[in-house]
N, C-alpha and C positions, 0 to 999 in steps of 0.2 A: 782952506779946503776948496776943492774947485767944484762949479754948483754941479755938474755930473755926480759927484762921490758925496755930496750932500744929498741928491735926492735918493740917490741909490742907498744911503744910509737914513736916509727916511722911511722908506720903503721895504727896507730890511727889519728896520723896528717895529713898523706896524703890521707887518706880517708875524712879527714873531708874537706882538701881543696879541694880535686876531689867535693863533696856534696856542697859547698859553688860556685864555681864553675859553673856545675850544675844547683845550684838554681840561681843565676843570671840573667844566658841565661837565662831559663824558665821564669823568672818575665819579662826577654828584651821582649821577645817573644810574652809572653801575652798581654803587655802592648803599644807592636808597630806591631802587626800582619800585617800590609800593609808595614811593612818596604821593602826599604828603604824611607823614606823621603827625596822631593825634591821641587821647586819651578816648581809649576803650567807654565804649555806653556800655553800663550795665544793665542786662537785660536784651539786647541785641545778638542777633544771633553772628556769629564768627564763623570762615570756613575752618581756620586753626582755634584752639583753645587760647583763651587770656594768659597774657603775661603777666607775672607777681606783683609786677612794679605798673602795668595797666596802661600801658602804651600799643596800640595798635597800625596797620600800615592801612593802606589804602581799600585790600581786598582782605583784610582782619589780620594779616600776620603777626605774631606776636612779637614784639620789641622792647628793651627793657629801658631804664631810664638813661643808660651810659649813650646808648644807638640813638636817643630822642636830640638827649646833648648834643651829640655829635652830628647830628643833622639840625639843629638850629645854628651850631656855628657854621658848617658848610652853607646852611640856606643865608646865614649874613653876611658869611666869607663874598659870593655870589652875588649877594644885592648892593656891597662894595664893589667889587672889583669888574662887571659890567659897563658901570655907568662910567665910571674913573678911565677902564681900558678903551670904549670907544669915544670919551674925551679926549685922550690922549693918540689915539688915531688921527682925529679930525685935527687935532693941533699939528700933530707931522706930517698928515697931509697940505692941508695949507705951509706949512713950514717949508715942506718941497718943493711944494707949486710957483710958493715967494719966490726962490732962488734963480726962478725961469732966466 
């Protein structure tokens, strides 16, 4: 492969995983806007009423245990795939830059 089409194919990867990335957080985002989630204080006042199962958002919203789940694995989806996606930048950048 010739180093033009190698860095150009470096450069293409770590764009696309910055953009993967990127879309992630923004779906985390959209999808848990009250984050973080945690367990309702009894006794605290709420702007919404408690949920059955006692999970609340940030500003009190109510949340039930399936939403909590589902935001603990996006919140470790996330604290994987950060760290890994800009190691793996820095490796195809140097990777590119090697081929000078």
């Amino acid at each position: 492969m010739s180093d033009t089409l190698l860095r150009k194919t470096c450069r293409l990867l770590a764009a696309a995983i910055l953009i993967a990335l990127v879309a992630t957080s923004g779906v985390f985002l959209v999808r848990f806007p009250d984050a973080p989630l945690h367990r309702c204080i009894e006794g605290r006042h709420y702007l919404y009423e408690h949920e059955p199962d006692g999970y609340c958002g940030k500003q009190g919203q109510p949340r039930g245990a399936a939403d909590y789940s589902v935001f603990e694995r996006w919140g470790n989806a996330l604290a994987l795939a950060w760290p890994l996606g800009m190691m793996l930048m820095i490796v195809l950048d140097r990777y590119g830059r090697r081929s000078l």
